[in-house]
N, C-alpha and C positions, 0 to 999 in steps of 0.2 A: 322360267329363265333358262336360256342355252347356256352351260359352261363354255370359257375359253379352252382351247386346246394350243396346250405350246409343246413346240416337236421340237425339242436343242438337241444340237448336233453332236454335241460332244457334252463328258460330266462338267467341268468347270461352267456350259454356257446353263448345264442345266440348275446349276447350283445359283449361277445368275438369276434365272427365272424364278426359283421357286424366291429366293431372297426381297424381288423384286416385286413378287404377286401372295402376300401376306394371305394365308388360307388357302393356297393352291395345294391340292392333290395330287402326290406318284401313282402314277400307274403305269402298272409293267404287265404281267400277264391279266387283271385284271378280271381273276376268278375270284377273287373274296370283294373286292371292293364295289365290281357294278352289282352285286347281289343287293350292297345298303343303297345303289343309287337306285336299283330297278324297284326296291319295296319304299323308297323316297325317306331312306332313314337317314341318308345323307346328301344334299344338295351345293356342289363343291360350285364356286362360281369360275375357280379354274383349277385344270387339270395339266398336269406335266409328265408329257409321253416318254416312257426311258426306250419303245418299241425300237428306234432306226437308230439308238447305242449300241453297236457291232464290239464297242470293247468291254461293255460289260456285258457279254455273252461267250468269252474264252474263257478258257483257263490255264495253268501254268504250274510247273513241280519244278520247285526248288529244293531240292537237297531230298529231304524225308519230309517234306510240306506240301501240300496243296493247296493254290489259291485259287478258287470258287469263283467267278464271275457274278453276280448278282442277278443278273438276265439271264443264265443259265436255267433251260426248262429240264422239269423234272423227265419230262420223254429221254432228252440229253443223256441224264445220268444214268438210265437205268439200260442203255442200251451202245453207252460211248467205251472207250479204256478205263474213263471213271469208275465203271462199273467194277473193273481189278482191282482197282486203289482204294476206293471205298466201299466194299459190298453191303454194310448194313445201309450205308445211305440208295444204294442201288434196289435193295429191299425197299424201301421206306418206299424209294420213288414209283415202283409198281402197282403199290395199295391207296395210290392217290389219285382217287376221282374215275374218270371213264378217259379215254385214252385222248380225247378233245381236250380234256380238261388237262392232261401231263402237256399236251403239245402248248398248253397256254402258259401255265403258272410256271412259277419261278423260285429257284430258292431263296433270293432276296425275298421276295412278297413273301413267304412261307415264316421268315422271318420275322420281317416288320409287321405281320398280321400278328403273332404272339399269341395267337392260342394256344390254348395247355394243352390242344386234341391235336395240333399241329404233328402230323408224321413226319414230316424231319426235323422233329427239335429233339424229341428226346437222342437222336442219334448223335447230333451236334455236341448236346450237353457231354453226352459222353464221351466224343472227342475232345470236350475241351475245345472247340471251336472259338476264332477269334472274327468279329465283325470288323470288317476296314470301314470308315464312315469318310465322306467328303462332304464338307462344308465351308460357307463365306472364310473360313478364318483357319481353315487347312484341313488337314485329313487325321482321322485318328482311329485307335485301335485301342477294342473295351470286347474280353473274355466276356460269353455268350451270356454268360450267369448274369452278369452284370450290366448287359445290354437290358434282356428282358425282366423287366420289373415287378412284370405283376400280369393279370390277366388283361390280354389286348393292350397292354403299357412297356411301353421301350425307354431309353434313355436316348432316342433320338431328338436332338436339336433341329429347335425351328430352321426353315432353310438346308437340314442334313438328310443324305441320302445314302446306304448302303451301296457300295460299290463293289464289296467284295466280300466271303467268308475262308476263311484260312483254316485248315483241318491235316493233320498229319496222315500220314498214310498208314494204311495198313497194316501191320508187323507181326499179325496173327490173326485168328477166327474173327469173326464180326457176325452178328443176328440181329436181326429187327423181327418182332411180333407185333400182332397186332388184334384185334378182337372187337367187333362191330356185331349190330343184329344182322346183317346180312354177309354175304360173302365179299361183294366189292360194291364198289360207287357209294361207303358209308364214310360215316364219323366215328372215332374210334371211341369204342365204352372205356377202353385199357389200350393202352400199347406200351412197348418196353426197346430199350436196346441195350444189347452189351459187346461191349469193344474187349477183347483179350490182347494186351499189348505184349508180346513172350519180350519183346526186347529189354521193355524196362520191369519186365514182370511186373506188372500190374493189370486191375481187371477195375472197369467201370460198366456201369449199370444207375440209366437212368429210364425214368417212368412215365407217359405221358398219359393226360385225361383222369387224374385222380387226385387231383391239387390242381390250386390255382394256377402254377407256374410248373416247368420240369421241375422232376423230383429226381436230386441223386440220394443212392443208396450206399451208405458209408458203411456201415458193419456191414450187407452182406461183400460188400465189397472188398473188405478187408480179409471176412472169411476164407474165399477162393483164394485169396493171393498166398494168404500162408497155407492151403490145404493143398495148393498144385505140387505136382511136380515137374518143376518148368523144365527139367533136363527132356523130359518126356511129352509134354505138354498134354497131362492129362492128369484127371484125378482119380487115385486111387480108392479111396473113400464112399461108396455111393451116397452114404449117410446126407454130404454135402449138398446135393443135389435138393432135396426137400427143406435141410433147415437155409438153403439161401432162397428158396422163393417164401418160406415163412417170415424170412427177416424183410425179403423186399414187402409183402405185402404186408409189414409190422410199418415199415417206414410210408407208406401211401396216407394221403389224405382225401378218400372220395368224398362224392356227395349224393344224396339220394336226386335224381330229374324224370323227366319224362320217358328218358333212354335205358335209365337203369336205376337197380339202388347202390347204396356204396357197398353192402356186404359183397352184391354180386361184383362189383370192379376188383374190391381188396382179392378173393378168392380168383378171378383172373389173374391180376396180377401173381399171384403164387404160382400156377400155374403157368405163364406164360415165360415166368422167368426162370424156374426149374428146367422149361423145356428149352427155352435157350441155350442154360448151362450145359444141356444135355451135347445138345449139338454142337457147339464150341469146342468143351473139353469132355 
């Protein structure tokens, strides 16, 4: 059976369409989704193109905010202004795929895919990232946490579509790591990001590929915050440095797969987040 393919011109007509064709499928760049159609693990009877949506492919800074277009490819951010504003998510977007695959996918889809190995969720989480959603019965806004639910599970509404991710800017250091069997074109065993925000002095650190869902890191999180010395933005202490990748990878939930076991994820993650810290503060 041939899927329908419906191209709406604008989000309300596409919000029409998916409302009006109960089981119809978003596809936007299209690099997670024809992988289940090409191995026949999904057979959508229609499909709803967001490709010739030109407004959800800008973006916009409001104040100390930025709002994310949902069409937006990760090519976009890794080589636009974005790249100033948010540099761990410009990280993130480098170590995704082979460079075909940045020119396709989207950080909407990156999103709505919901996996834990997902490279730009954990950076999202740690921003604090807010999802704009549009749907039959209006638009709404649900913290990232609360969006993704579980592995491959969102709180998105039949008929709803991400239209937009909301993220603040910058205000200090930002890193993204990441850790696969190979160098590029992988799946992450571990990845991490930490956001140092000097403004409100605070520091976040969240985890991906080691639990079902992002993992934020609360005590090591807490630790840096009172061990800084924000006048300076840097830590005096080197001590710090080890006992926060021991706390993150205390706070990890891996699993043993095909790709790794969990001892080796947990000992990345320590790792990878020490050396974050490193280069931050």
């Amino acid at each position: 059976m041939t899927a329908a393919v419906l191209m709406p011109a604008s989000v309300d007509e596409a919000v029409d369409m998916l409302n009006s064709s109960p089981g119809a499928r978003i596809l936007a760049g299209g690099t997670d989704y024809m992988v289940e159609v090409n191995y026949g693990h999904a057979k959508p009877k229609s499909v709803v193109s967001l490709r010739a949506l030109d407004a959800l492919r800008v973006w916009r800074r409001d104040g100390d905010t930025l709002e994310l277009g949902s069409g937006i490819r990760f090519a976009d951010i890794q080589t636009s202004e974005l790249a100033k504003l948010v540099p761990a998510l410009a990280q993130a977007a480098r170590t995704i795929g082979s460079p075909q695959i940045r020119n396709a996918a989207t950080i909407g889809g990156n999103v709505a895919t919901a996996s834990p190995a997902g490279d730009g969720l954990p950076v999202l989480f740690a921003m604090e990232a807010v999802v704009n959603v549009a749907g039959v019965h209006g638009r709404r806004a649900l913290p990232i946490n609360e969006f993704i639910t579980g592995v491959k599970r969102t709180a998105l509404g039949p008929g709803e579509l991400i239209v937009s991710i909301s993220v603040p800017v910058a205000s200090g250091p930002q890193e993204f790591l990441k850790v696969g069997r190979r160098n590029a074109m992988v799946i992450a065993l571990a990845n991490l990001a930490l956001i140092v925000d000097g403004d409100r002095r605070k520091v976040a650190c969240a985890l991906g590929s080691v639990g079902p869902t992002i993992i934020r890191c609360d005590e090591a999180e807490g630790l840096v915050a009172r061990k800084v010395n924000w006048d300076r933005m840097r830590l005096d202490d080197p001590q710090v440095y080890q006992d926060f990748g021991e706390l993150c990878a205390n706070s990890a939930r891996p699993i043993n797969d095909h790709r790794a076991t969990a001892d080796y994820r947990r000992h990345a993650i320590a790792v990878l987040a020490s050396r974050a810290l490193m280069r931050t503060l």
